[in-house]
N, C-alpha and C positions, 0 to 999 in steps of 0.2 A: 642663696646670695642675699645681702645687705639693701640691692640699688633702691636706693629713694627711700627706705627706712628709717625713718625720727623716733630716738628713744629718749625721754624723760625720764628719770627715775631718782628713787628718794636718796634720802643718808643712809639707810643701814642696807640697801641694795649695792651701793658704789664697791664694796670690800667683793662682795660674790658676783659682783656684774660679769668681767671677765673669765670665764676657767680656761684651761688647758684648749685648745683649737683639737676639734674634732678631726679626724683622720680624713684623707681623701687631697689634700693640700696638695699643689703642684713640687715635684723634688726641688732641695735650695742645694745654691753653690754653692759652696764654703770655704774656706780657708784663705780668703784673699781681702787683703783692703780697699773701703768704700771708693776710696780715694783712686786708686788705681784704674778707675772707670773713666775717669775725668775728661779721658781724650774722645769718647763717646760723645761728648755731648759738644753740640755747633759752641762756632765761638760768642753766641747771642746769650746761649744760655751760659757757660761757662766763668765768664767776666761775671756773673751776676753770683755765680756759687759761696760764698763763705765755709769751710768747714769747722765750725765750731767745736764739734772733736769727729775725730777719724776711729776706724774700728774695723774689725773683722766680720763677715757676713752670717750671722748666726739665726736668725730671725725668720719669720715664717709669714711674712707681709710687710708691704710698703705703707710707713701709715705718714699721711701730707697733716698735717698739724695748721686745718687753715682758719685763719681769724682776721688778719687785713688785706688779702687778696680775695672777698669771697666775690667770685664768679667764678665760669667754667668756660670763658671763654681768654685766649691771649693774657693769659696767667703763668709767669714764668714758673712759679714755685710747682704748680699743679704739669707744667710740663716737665721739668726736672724728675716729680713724684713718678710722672709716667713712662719718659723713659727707664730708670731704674727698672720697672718694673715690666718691662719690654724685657732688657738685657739679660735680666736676673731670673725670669718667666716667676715673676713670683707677683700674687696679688695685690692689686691696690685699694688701700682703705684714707676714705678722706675724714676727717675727725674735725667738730666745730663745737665750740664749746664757750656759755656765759657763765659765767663765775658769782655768786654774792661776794666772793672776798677781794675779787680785783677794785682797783683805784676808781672812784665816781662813778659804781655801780647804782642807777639809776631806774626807772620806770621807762624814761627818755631815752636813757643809752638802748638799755633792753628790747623798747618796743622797735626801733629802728634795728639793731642787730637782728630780732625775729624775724622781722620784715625783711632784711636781704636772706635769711637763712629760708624762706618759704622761694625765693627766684632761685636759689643757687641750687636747691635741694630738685627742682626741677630742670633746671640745667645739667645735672651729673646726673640724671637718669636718663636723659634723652640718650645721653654719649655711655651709658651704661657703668658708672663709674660708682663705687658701694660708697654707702655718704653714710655718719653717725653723726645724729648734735644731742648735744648733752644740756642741763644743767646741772654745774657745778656747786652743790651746796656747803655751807658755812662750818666749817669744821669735819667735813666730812672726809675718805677716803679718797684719793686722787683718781680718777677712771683714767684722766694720760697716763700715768705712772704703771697702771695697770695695762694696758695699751703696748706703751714703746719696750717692756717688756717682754713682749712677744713681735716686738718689731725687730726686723731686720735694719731699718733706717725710721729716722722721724727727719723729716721735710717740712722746714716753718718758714717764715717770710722773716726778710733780714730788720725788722721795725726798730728801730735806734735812738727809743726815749727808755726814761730809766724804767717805765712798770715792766716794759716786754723786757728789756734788757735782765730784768730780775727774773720772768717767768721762764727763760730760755736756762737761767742761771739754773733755778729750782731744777727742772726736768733733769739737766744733766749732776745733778746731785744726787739725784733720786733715783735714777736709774743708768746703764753702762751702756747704752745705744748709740749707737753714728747720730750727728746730729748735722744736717746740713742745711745753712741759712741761703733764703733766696732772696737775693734785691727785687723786687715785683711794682716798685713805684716809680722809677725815675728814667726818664730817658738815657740819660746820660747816666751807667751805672756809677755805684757811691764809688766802688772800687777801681774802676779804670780811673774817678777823679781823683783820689787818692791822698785826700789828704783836706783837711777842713780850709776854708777858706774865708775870710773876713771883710772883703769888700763884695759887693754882687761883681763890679765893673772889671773887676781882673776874674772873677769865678769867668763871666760873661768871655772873657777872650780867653782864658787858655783853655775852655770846653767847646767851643767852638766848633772846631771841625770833627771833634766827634759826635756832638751834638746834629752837625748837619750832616753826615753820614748817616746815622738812627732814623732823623726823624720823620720821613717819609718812608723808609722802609715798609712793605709789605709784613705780615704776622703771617706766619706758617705755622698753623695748628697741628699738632701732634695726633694721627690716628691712634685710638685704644682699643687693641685689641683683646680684652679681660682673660685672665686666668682664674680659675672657677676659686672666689675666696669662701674658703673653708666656714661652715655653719658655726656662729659665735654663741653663748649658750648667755643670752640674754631676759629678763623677766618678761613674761607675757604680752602688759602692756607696752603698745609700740601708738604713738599719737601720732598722726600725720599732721605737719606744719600748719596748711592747710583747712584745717578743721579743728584749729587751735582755738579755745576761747582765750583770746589776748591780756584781756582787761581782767578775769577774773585770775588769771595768774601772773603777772604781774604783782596783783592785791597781796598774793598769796608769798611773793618773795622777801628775804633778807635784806631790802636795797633801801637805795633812799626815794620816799614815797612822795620827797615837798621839790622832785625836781620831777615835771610830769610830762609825756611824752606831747611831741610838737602835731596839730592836725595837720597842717599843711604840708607837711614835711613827709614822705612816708619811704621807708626805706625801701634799699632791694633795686638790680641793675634797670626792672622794668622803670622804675621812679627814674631811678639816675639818667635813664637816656630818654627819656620824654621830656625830661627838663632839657636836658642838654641841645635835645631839638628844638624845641623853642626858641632856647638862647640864641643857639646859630642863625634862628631865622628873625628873631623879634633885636635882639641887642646887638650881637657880632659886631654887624656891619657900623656903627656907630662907635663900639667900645672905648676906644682911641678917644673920643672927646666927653662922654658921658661918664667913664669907667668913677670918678672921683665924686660924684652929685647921687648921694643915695634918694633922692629923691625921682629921680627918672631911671629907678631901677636896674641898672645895670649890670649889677653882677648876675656872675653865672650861677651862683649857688649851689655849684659845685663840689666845695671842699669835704662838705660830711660823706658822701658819697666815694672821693677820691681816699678819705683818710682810711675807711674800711674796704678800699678797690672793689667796689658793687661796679664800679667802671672803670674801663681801662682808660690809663693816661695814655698808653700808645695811640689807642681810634681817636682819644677826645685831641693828639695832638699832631695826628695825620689830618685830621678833619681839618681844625683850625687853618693848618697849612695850607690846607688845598685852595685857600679862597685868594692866596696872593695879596692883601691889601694890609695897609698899615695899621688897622684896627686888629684884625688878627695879629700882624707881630708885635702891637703891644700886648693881646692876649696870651700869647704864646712867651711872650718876656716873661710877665708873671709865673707860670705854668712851669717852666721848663728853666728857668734861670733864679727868681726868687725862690721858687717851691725848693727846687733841687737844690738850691745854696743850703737851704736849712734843712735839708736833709744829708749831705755830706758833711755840714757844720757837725750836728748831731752824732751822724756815725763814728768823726774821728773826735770828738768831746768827751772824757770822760764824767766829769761831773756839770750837769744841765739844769740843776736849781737853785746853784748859789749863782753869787758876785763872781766865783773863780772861772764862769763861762764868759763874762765880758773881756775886754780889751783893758790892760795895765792901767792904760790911760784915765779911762772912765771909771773904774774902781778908785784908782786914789784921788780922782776930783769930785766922788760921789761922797768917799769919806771926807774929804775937809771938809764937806757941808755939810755931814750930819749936825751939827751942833746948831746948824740954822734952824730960825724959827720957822717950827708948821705953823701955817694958816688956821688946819682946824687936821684933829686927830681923829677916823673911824674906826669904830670898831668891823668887825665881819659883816655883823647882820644887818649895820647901817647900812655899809655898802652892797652886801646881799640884796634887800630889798629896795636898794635905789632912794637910799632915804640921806640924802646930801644936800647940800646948797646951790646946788649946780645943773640946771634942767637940763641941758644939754647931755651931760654925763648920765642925767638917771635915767634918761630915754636910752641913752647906747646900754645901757644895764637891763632897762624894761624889754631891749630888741632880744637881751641874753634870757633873760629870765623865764619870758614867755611863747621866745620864735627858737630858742637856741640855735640864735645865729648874729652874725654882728657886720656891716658894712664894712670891708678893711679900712678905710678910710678915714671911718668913724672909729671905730676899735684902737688907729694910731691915737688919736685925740684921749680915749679910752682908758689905755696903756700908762699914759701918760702924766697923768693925774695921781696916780700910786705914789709917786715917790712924794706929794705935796701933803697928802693925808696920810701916810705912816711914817713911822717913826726912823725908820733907817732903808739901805737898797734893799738888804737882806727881809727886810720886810715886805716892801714893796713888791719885790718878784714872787714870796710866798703867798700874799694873797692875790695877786696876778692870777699866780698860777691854778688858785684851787679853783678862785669864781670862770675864770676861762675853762679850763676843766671838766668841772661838773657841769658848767650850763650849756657851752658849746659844743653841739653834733659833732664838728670839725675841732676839738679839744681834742688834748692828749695827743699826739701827734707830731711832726718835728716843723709842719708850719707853724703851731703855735710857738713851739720853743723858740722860733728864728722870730715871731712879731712880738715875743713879752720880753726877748732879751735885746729886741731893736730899743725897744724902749728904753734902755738902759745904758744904751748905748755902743751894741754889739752892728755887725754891719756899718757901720759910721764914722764921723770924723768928730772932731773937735771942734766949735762951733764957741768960738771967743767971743767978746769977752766973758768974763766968770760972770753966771748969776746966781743968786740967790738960791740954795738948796741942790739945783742943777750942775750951780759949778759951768763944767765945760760940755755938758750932755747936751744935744739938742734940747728945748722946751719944746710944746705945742700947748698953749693956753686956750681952753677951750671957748672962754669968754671971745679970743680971734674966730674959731672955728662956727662957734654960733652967728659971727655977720655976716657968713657966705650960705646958713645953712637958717631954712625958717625953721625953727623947731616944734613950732604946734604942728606944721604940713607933715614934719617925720615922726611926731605923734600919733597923726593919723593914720599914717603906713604902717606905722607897725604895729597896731591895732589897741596900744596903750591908751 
């Protein structure tokens, strides 16, 4: 067996990594479609299913394709994995994998995904569950490809920005395997909402009472009872997470070297719920009046955690509830209402980084003002390194640069600025998007998508009269937000 096994391996290993599965496998059932199960599974799980493509049962193991659910614990995607492999008595293999070619591959992203991949890799061996993490090298042979292959099913997480949206795309091009996507982030799944929504304050009433039917629910953990997975014919070297020198591989990757992993910050579900405890017991109770003043700390600093699910939204949003008080249901607003807006927005959006994701409105009062005069034009790396006229802004840049993390708060003020320093929207959301991105833990994600396209004017109204470049967009001038905010004190905080 695989359980708790970490294998590293080069480029010219990726092509013979997998052979043919050694004899001894449990018998497979065959002839019937994936699909056909469906009524197996509760209705918790089911609502959350997507089947990306359907297919017949040919395959000789369940392989969970996990990368933003990783934990092992109240993980819909890894229950889904498991019952299949209940039904079907066929093995299960969970597959984790960092890439050099994926979007804002970093030292930052990297050392954080390592770090929940060392929690998670001990979580699926307690429950006895065969774990592989890969790296993924730069032009090399695809180890998924080779994988789903010999799968019966591949089991991914339903992530609904464009880089996953492409890798899901890839997989099934590449290969003729069932492929089925699991919503694993939102209480309220995307699918029962069913459809993208553009104000929070109507998402807010017609999710409602599904929303309050979920959200104290009890999680019923799936027992796994393992079917003996067949001996895979892998090269010698096996690295345990754990006794990983970090830093010196890292040095040693295809990524980008000038965005460098956060100290404070360290990933993995152990990180995520020692913070979260705190939270509960230092900020919680206050949230409701502090949540807006980065100065008296108050966010949960949650999001980089929640975007790679190192922790479940379900405990972080039964917890919250349990307390009863208005500081929690603003927390829980956020959490469960803005989060999940921009995560249904996203699912049912097909294009997420132009203008054609905002609202009619905002697009053609963004273009009559293209012709208006900027202030002052940036290049990338001006604004990359916070080098503007604007202290205010080059702190919320410094919070990105060197915490990758940003106050939401500060970040709307942040946001906001873009359209005055480039030259068009289409401009403005692209470099939005990269310097969010790359620098922020919590990047790439459908929060960000929902806070770079708020800026633009998506969730929103119209906000007359016309001003200058705006038009009828909200402004937030950050020159306003610096007389409620000292800016040397948030200097200090954030260690700038």
């Amino acid at each position: 067996m695989l359980t708790g096994k970490v294998i590293l391996l080069e480029n010219h290993e990726a092509q013979s990594s997998i052979s043919r599965l050694e004899s001894g496998y449990v018998g497979i059932v065959k002839g019937i479609h994936l699909s056909a199960i469906l009524d197996l599974f509760s209705n918790f799980l089911r609502q959350r299913i997507s089947i990306f493509r359907d297919g017949k049962i040919e395959g000789k193991y369940v392989l969970y394709w996990m990368k933003h659910a990783v934990r092992a614990h109240e993980n819909p995607a890894l229950d889904v994995a498991l019952k299949i492999s209940e039904n079907l008595s066929l093995p299960l293999l969970v597959y984790q994998q960092i890439s050099e070619e994926e979007p804002y591959a970093s030292e930052r992203r990297f050392a954080f995904e390592i770090e929940g991949a060392r929690d998670v890799q001990q979580e699926l061996q307690q429950r006895s569950i065969d774990y592989l993490f890969w790296i993924q090298r730069r032009n090399a042979s695809r180890l998924l490809d080779s994988l789903a292959k010999e799968a019966a099913i591949v089991v991914a997480e339903d992530m609904p920005v464009p880089s996953e949206r492409e890798a899901k795309q890839r997989l099934r091009d590449n290969s003729e395997v069932p492929i089925w996507l699991v919503d694993t982030a939102c209480i309220v799944p995307m699918q029962v909402a069913g459809k993208a929504y553009d104000r929070a304050f109507v998402y807010r009433q017609q999710t409602a009472k599904e929303r309050a039917a979920r959200l104290e629910a009890a999680y019923d953990e799936i027992d796994y009872h393992p079917s003996p997975m067949p001996k895979l014919k892998l090269p010698e070297e096996q690295i345990a997470l754990d006794h990983l020198g970090l830093t010196a591989l890292l040095s040693s990757l295809d990524i980008d070297h000038e965005v460098k992993a956060v100290g404070d910050t360290t990933g993995g579900s152990n990180a995520g719920y020692q913070r979260w405890r705190s939270f509960v017991k230092k900020q919680l109770p206050r949230y409701d009046k502090d949540r807006n003043d980065p100065l008296l700390s108050p966010s949960s600093r949650m999001s980089a955690y929640l975007r790679l699910g190192h922790v479940s939204p379900f405990l972080i949003a039964r917890e919250a509830a349990s307390f009863k008080s208005a500081a929690a249901d603003k927390f829980l607003d956020e959490l469960l209402v803005w989060r999940e807006l921009a995560y249904t927005f996203c699912r049912f959006t097909k294009q997420l980084e132009s203008s054609e994701a905002i609202p009619t409105w905002a697009i053609q009062s963004l273009r009559d003002h293209e012709s208006d005069r900027r202030p002052q034009i940036y290049s990338y790396d001006e604004l990359f390194f916070a080098q503007t006229n604007d202290r205010l802004w080059n702190a919320a840049q410094l919070s990105l640069l060197n915490r990758g993390e940003l106050h939401n708060n500060v970040r709307m003020t942040w946001g906001k600025a873009f359209l005055q320093w480039t030259k068009d929207s289409e401009d403005a959301l692209a470099k939005m998007i990269s310097l969010n991105h790359r620098l922020a833990l919590d990047g790439n994600d459908p929060s960000s998508y929902g806070g770079l396209l708020w800026c633009l004017g998506q969730f929103d109204r119209p906000f007359p009269p016309e001003k200058p470049i705006f038009g009828l967009v909200r402004d937030r001038p950050a020159a306003v937000h610096a007389k409620r905010l000292d800016v040397e004190k948030y200097l200090l905080l954030i260690g700038s």
